[in-house]
C-alpha positions as a Markdown table, in Angstrom:
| # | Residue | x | y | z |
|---|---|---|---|---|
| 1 | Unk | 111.9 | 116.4 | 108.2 |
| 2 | Unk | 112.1 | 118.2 | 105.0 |
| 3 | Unk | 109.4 | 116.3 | 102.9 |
| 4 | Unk | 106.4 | 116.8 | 105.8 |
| 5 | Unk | 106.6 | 120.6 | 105.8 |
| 6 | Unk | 105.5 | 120.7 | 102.3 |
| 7 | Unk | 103.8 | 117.6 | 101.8 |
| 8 | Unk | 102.4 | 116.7 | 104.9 |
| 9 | Unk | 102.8 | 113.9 | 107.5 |
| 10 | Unk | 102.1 | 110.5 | 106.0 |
| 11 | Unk | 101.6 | 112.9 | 102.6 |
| 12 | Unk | 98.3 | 114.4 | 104.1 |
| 13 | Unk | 99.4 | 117.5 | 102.2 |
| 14 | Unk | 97.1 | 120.4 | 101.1 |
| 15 | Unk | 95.8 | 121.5 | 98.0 |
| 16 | Unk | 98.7 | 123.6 | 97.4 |
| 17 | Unk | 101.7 | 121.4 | 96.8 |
| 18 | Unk | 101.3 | 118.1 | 94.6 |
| 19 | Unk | 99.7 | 114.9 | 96.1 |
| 20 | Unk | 103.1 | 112.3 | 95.8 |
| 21 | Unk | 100.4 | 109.7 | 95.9 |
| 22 | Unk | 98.7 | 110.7 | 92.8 |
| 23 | Unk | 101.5 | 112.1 | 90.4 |
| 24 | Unk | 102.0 | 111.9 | 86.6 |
| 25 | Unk | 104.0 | 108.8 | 86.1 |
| 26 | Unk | 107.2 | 111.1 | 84.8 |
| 27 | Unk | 107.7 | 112.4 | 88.1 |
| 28 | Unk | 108.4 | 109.1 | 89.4 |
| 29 | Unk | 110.5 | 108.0 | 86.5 |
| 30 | Unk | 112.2 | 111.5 | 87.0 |
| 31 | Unk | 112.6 | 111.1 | 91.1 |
| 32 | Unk | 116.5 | 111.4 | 91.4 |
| 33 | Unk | 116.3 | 114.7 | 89.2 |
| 34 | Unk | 113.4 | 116.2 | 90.7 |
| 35 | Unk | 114.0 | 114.7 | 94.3 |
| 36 | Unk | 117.9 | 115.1 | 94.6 |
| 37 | Unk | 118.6 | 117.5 | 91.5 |
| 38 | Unk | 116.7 | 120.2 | 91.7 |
| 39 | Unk | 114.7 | 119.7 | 88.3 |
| 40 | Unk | 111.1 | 121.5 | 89.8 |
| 41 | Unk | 113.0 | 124.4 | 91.6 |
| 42 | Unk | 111.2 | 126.7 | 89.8 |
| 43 | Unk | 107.9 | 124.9 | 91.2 |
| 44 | Unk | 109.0 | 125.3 | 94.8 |
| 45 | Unk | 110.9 | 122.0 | 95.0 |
| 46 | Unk | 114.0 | 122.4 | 95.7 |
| 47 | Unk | 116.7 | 119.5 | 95.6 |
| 48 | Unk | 118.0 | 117.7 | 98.4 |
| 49 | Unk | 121.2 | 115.8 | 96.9 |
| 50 | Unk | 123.2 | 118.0 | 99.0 |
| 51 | Unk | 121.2 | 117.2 | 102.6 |
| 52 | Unk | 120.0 | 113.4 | 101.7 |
| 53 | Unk | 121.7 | 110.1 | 100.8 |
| 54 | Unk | 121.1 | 108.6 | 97.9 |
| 55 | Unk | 119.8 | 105.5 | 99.8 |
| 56 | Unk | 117.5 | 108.2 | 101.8 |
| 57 | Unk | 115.8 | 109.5 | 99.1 |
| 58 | Unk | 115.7 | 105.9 | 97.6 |
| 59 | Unk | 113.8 | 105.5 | 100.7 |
| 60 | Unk | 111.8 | 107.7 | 100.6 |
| 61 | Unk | 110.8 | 106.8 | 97.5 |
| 62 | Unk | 109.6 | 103.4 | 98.3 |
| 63 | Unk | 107.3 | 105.0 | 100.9 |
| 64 | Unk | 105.9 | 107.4 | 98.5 |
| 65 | Unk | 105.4 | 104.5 | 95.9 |
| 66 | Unk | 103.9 | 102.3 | 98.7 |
| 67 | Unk | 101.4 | 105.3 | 99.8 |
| 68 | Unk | 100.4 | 105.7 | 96.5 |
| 69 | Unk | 99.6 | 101.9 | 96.3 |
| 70 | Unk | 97.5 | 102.0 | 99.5 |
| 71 | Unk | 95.6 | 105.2 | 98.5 |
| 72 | Unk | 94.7 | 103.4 | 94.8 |
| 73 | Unk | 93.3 | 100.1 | 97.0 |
| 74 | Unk | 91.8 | 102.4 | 99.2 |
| 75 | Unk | 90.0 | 104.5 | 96.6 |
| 76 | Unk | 88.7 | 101.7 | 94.8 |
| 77 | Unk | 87.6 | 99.8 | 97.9 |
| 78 | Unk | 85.8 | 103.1 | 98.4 |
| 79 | Unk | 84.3 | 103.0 | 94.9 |
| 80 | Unk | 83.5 | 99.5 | 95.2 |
| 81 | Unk | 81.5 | 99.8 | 98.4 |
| 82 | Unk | 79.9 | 102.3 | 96.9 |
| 83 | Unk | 78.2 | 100.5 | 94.2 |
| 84 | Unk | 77.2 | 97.9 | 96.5 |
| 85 | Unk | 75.5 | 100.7 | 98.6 |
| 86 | Unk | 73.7 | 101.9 | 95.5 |
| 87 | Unk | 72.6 | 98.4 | 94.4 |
| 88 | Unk | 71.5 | 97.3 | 98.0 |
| 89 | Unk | 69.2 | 100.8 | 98.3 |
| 90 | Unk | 67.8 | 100.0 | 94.5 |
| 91 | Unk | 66.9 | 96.1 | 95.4 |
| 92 | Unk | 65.6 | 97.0 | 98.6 |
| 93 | Unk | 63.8 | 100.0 | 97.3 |
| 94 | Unk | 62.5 | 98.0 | 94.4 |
| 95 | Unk | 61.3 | 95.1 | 96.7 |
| 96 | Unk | 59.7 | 97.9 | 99.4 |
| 97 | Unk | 57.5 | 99.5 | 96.1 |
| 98 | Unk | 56.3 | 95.6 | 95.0 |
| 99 | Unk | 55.6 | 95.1 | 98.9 |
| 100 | Unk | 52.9 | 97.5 | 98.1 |
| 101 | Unk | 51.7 | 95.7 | 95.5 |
| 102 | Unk | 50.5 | 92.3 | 97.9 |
């Protein structure tokens, strides 16, 4: 409930608030005191140790960590399709231009 109003549903979130997919490594070494402390008030994120478990936001960790896993395989399966895009346009380009050459 309290994470998706910021961050988004499955951490679609908008520009506005940080991506939990894609943070600095800190901030996950730093999760309790950030997540359940309060550390990043000042940023807009408040703590939740009063309203969530210590197993919830362990929880809730694990998801973030597993998204962020996901979105790294996704985004180089992305990258990787890409350059076999590009490679398949230049060999079938190159072999169109020496088809005019028969």
């Amino acid at each position: 409930n309290y994470c998706a109003v910021c961050h988004g549903v499955a951490l679609n979130a908008n520009a506005a608030v940080p991506d939990l997919r894609n943070l600095p490594m800190i901030c996950y070494d730093n999760w309790d005191g950030v997540v359940r402390d309060g550390m990043m008030q000042k940023a807009g994120m408040v703590g939740l140790g009063e309203v969530r478990t210590k197993e919830e936001t362990e929880a809730i960790y694990a998801y973030v960590i597993d998204a962020a896993y996901r979105a790294r395989e996704e985004a180089e399966e992305n990258a990787w399709n890409s350059i076999k895009s590009c490679v398949y346009r230049g060999v079938t380009g190159f072999a169109d231009f020496m088809d005019r050459f028969n």
